[in-house]
C-alpha positions as CSV (number, residue, x, y, z in Angstrom):
1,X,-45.1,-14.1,7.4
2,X,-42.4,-13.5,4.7
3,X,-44.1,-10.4,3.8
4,X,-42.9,-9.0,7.4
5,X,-40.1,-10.5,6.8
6,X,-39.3,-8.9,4.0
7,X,-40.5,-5.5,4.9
8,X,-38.3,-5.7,7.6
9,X,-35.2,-6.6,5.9
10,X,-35.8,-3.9,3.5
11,X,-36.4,-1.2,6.0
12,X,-33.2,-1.9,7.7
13,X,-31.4,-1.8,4.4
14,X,-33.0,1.7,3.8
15,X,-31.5,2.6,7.2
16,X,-28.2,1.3,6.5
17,X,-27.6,3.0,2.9
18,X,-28.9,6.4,4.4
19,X,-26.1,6.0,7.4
20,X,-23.4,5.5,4.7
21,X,-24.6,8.5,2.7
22,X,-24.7,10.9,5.8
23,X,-21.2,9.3,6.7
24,X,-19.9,10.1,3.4
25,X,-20.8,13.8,4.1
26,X,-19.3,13.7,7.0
27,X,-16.0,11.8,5.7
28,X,-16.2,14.9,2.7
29,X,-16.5,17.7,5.2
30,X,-13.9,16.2,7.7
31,X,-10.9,15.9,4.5
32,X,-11.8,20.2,4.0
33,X,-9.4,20.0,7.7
34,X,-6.2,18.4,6.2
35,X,-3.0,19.9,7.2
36,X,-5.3,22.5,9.8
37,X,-5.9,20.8,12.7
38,X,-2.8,18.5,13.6
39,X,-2.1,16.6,16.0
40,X,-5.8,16.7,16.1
41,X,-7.6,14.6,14.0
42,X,-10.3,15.7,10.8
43,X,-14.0,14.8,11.9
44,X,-16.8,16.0,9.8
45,X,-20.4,16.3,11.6
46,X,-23.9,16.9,10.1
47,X,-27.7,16.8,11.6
48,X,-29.6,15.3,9.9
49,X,-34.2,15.5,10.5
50,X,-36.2,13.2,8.1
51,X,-33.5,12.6,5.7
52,X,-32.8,16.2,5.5
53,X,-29.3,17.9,6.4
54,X,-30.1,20.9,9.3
55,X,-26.3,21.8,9.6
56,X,-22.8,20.1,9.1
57,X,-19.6,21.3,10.2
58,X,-16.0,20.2,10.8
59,X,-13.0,20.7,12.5
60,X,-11.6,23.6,10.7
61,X,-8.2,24.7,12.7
62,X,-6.2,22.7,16.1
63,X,-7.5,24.7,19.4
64,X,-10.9,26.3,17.8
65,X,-14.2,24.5,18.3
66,X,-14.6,20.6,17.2
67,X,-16.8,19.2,14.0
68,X,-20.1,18.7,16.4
69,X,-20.1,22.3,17.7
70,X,-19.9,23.7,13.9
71,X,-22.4,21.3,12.9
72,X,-25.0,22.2,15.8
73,X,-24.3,26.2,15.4
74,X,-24.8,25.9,11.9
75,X,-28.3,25.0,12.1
76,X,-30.7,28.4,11.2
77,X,-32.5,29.7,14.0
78,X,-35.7,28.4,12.7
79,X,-34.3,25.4,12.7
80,X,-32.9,25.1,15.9
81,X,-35.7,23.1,17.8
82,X,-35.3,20.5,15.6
83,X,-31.7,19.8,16.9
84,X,-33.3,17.5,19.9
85,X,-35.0,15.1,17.2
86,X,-32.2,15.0,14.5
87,X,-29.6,12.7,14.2
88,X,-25.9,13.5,14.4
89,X,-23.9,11.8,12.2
90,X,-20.4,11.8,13.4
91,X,-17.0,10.4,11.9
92,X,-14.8,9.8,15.2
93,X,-16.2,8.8,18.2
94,X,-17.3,12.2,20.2
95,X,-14.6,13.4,22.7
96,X,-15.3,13.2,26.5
97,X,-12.6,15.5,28.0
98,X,-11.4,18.8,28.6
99,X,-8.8,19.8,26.5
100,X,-8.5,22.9,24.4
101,X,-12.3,22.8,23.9
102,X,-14.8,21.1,26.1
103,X,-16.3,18.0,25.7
104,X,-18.4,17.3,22.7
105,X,-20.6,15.0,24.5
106,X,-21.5,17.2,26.9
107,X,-22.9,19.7,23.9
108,X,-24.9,16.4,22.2
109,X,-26.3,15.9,25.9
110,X,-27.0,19.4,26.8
111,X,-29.1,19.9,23.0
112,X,-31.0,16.7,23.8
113,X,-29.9,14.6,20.5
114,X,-31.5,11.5,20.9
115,X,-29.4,9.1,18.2
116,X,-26.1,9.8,16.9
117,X,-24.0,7.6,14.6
118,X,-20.4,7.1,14.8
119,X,-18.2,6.1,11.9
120,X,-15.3,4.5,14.4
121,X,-14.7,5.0,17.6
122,X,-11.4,7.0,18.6
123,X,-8.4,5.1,20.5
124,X,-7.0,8.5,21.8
125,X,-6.6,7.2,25.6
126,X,-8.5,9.9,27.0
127,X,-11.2,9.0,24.2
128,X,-11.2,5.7,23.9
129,X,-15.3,4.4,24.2
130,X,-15.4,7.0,27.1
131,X,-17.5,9.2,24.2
132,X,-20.0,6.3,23.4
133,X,-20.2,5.4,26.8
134,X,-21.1,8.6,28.6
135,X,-23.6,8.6,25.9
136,X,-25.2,5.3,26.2
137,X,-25.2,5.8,29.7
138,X,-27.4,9.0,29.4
139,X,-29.8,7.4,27.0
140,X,-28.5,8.1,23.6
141,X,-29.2,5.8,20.7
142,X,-25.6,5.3,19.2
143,X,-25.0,3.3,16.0
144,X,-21.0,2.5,15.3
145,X,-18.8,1.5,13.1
146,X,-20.8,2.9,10.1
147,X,-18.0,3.2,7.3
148,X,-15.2,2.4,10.0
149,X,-12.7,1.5,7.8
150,X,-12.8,4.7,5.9
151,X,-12.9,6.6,9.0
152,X,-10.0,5.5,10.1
153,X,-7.9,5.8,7.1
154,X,-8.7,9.6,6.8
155,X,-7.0,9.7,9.9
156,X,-4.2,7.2,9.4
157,X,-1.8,9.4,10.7
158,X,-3.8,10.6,14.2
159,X,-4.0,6.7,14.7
160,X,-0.5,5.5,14.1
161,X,0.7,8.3,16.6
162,X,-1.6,7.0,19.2
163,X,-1.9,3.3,18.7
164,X,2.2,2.9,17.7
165,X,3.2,6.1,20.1
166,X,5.4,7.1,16.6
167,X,4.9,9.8,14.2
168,X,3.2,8.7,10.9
169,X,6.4,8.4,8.6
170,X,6.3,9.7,5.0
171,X,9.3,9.4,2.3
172,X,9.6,11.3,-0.5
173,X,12.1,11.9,-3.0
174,X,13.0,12.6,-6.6
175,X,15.0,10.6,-9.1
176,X,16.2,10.7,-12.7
177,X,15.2,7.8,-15.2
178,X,18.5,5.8,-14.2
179,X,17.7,6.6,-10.3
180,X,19.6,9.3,-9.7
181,X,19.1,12.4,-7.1
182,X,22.0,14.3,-7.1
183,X,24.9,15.0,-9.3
184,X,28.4,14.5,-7.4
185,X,30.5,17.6,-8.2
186,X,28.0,19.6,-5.8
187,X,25.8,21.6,-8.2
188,X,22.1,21.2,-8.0
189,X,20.2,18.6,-9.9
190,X,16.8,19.8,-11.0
191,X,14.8,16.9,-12.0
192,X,10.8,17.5,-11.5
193,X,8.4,20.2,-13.2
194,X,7.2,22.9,-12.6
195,X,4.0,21.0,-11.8
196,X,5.2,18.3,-9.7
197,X,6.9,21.2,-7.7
198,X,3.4,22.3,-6.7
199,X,2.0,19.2,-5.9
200,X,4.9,18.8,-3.4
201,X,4.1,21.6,-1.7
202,X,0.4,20.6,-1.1
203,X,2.3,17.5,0.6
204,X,4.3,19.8,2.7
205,X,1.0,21.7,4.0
206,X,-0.6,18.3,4.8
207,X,2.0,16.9,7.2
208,X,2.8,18.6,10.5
209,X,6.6,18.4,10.0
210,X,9.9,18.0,7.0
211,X,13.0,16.7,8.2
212,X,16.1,16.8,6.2
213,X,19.3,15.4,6.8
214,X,23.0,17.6,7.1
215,X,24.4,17.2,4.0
216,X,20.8,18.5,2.3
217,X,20.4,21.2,4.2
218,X,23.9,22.5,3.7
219,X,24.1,21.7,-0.1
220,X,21.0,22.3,-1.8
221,X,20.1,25.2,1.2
222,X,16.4,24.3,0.9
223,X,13.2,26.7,2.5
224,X,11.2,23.7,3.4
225,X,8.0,25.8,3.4
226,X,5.0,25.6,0.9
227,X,5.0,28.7,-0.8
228,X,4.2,27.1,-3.7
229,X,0.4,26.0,-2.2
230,X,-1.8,28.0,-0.4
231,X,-2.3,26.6,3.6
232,X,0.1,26.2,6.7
233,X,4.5,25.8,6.9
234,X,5.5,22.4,8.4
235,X,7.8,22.6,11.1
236,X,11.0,22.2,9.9
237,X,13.2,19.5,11.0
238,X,16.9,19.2,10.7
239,X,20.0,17.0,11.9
240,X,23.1,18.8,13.1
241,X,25.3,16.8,15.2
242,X,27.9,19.4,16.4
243,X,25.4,22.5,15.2
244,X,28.0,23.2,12.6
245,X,25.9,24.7,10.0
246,X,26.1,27.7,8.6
247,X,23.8,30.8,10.2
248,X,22.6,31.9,7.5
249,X,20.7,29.2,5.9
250,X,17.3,29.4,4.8
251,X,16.1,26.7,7.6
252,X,17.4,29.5,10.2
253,X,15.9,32.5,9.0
254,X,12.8,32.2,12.4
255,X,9.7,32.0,9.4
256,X,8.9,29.1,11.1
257,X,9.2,26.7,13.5
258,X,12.4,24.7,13.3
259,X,13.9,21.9,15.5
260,X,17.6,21.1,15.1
261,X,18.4,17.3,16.5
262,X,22.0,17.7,17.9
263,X,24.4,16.1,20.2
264,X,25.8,19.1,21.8
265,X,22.6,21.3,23.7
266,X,19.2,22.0,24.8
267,X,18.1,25.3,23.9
268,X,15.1,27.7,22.6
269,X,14.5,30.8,21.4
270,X,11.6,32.1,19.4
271,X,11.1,29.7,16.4
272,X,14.2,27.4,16.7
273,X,14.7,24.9,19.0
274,X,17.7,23.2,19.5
275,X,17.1,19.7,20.3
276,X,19.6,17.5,21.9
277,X,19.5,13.6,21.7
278,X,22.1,10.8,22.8
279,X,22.1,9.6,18.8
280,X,21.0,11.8,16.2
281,X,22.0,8.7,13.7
282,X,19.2,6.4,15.2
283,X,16.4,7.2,13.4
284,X,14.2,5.2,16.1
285,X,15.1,7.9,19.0
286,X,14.6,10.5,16.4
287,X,11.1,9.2,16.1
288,X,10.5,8.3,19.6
289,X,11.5,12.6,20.4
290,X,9.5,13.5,17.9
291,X,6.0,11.5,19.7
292,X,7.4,13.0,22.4
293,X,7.0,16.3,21.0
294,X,3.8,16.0,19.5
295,X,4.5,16.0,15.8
296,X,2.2,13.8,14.2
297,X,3.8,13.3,10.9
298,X,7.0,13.9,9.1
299,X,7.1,14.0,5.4
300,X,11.1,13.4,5.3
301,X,12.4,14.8,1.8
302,X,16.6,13.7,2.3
303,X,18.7,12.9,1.8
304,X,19.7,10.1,0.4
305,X,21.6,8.4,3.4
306,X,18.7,9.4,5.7
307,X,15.8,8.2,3.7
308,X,17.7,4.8,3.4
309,X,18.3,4.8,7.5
310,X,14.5,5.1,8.1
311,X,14.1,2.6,5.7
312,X,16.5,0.2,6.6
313,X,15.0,0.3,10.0
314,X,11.4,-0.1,8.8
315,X,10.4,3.1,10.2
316,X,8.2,4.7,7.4
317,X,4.5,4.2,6.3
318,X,4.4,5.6,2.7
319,X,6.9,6.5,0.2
320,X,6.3,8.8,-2.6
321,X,9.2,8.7,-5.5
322,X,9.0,10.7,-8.4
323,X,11.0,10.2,-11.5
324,X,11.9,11.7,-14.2
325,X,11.3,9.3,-17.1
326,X,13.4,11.8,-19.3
327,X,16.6,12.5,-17.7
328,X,19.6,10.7,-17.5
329,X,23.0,11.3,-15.1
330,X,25.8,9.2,-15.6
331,X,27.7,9.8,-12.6
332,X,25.5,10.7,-9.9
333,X,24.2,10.2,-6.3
334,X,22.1,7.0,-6.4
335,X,18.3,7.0,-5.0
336,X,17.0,4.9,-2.1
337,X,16.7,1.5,-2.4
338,X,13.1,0.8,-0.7
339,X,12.1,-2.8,0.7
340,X,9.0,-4.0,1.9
341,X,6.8,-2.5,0.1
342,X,3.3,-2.0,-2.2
343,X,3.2,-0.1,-5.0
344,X,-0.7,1.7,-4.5
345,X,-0.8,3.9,-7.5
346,X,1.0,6.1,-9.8
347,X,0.3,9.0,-11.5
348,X,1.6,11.4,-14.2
349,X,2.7,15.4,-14.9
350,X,4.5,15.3,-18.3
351,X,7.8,13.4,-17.9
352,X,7.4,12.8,-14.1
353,X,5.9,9.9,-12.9
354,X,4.5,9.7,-9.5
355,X,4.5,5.9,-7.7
356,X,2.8,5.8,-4.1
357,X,3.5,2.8,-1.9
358,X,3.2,1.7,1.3
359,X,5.1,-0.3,3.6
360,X,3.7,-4.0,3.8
C-alpha cells in the first residue's frame, strides 16, 4: 500500500516539475514581446508531445496573430498530426473574443488539443475564465495557475490597467550625489553616462508612453524617442495649459505620436493630438484620460514638480532614480522626495548608481 502511494506521489511530482519547465519556456518566449504588443499583453505558447517541444511561439507585435497561433503554425508539417495529442502550454488564459484576431480558443478547439495548461488566468473583462470555460465546456483537460505569480508579474502593467482601470505609472529621474537635477541659471545639467543613457532608452521602448511636464519640455527641449535602443517610440506626452509652447520643439516635429494635455482645445492632426482636460494639474484626471485612451503605461521622466505631484498623490508603481555618486551642485534644482516606498535592487554603470523601488 505505501508503494502505490508512493508511486503516485512521485508521478504527480514528475507532472508538476515538467509543467513549470514548459511554463518557463513559455514565460521566456512571452518577455521576447516587451514594448511590441501594448496594450496587449506578452503570452508565450509551446506544444509540447511526450516531453518533447513540437512548436512555441508568442505574441510578437499588437494587431498580428496571438502566442497560440505562432506556436501551432510553427509546428513542421511532419509534425502536424501530432498537434491533437500535444499539450499546449499557455501563459495567460486563451482569449475568447473577437477582437483584432479571432479567438484563440476557437484555434485550440478546431486542432483538437486535448489538455492545455494555463499559467493564470486573464482578468481582461471580455477574458475573464470565458477562455477556460469555453474550454472545459468542450472537453479540454485544463490545468491553471501553474507559475501564476510569475505570469502575472510579466504582465504587471496589462493587469494594473484592467484591474485599477489606471495606466501602470513609472518614475524616473536623474540626480547628482547631493540630489540634484538641474542647475538654476537654466543651462543643462548632464549627470548620467553614456551607458546609463542607453539603458534609458531600452526603458523608453518598453513603455507605451513618456510624459514630461512644461517647464522640461521648454528648457531642456527633449526628443523623448529611443534612438539610443533598437525597438518602437513611446508616444509622447506633454502638459501645456494655454498651448504656449514654442513650434518648433523637438516633441512637435510629427516623428511620433504626441498628446498635449491642455485647458484650451480639442484637436487632431496627423501625429499630434491636442488633448483638452478640466485640470491638467490633477495628475489623477491625467491618469484617468490616459485609461481612457488606451495607454497602458507611462514612464514619466519630469520634471521635478510633476514627478513630486504623482507622488504626492500615490499615483505611481515604480520609481527608478539614478545618481551620480560623483557629482556635486551647490545650488541646484532639488530631486523628488519619494514616500512609500521599497527599495527592490540597485545596480551599477561606473559612477551612476541605479536604485529600483516600488511603491508599498
Amino acid at each position: 500500500m505505501c508503494s502505490v502511494i508512493f508511486v503516485t506521489i512521485y508521478m504527480q511530482s514528475t507532472e508538476t516539475i515538467n509543467d513549470i519547465f514548459f511554463m518557463q519556456r513559455c514565460l521566456q518566449l512571452a518577455a521576447l514581446g516587451k514594448g511590441s504588443v501594448a496594450p496587449n499583453p506578452m503570452v508565450g505558447a509551446v506544444l509540447v508531445y511526450n516531453n518533447r517541444i513540437i512548436g512555441e511561439g508568442y505574441h510578437e507585435q499588437y494587431g498580428n496573430n496571438h502566442a497560440e497561433v505562432n506556436c501551432i503554425n510553427s509546428v513542421a508539417n511532419v509534425e502536424k498530426h501530432l498537434i491533437e495529442n500535444a499539450t499546449l502550454y499557455v501563459s495567460l488564459e486563451p482569449c475568447n473574443h473577437f477582437g483584432k484576431t479571432p479567438p484563440c480558443t476557437n484555434l485550440i478547439l478546431q486542432h483538437k488539443i486535448k489538455k492545455v495548461v494555463i499559467g493564470c488566468a486573464d482578468s481582461f473583462e471580455k477574458v475573464n475564465g470565458a477562455g477556460i470555460k469555453k474550454l472545459r465546456d468542450n472537453g479540454v483537460d485544463v490545468t491553471t495557475n501553474i507559475l501564476a505569480e510569475e505570469c502575472k508579474t510579466i504582465n504587471k502593467r496589462f493587469f494594473v490597467f484592467h484591474e485599477e482601470k489606471k495606466p501602470y505609472i513609472i518614475l524616473k529621474w536623474a540626480q547628482t550625489a547631493n540630489n540634484k537635477i538641474a542647475l538654476h541659471n537654466n543651462e543643462r545639467l548632464f549627470i548620467t553616462n553614456e551607458f546609463t543613457n542607453q539603458l534609458v532608452h531600452k526603458w523608453r521602448s518598453e513603455e507605451q508612453a513618456i510624459m514630461v511636464g512644461t517647464t522640461t519640455a521648454f528648457k531642456d527641449n527633449p526628443q523623448l524617442n529611443n534612438r539610443f535602443w533598437n525597438g518602437r517610440n513611446p508616444v509622447r506626452l506633454l502638459i501645456d495649459k494655454d498651448l504656449k509652447l514654442p513650434a518648433d520643439l523637438h516633441l512637435f516635429n510629427q516623428q511620433q505620436k504626441t498628446i498635449v494635455f491642455n485647458q484650451v482645445k480639442q484637436e487632431e492632426k496627423n501625429n499630434l493630438l491636442l488633448q483638452k482636460i478640466n485640470n491638467v494639474y490633477d495628475v489623477n484626471e491625467i491618469a484617468n484620460t490616459c485609461y481612457e485612451l488606451n495607454i497602458q503605461s507611462i514612464l514619466i521622466e519630469g520634471g521635478a514638480k510633476l514627478l513630486q505631484s504623482f507622488i504626492n498623490a500615490g499615483l505611481w508603481n515604480e520609481a527608478r532614480i539614478i545618481t551620480n555618486e560623483f557629482l556635486f551642485v551647490e545650488d541646484g534644482l532639488a530631486a523628488p522626495v519619494l514616500t512609500n516606498f521599497k527599495l527592490n535592487h540597485q545596480e551599477k554603470i561606473f559612477a551612476d548608481t541605479i536604485s529600483y523601488f516600488e511603491k508599498q
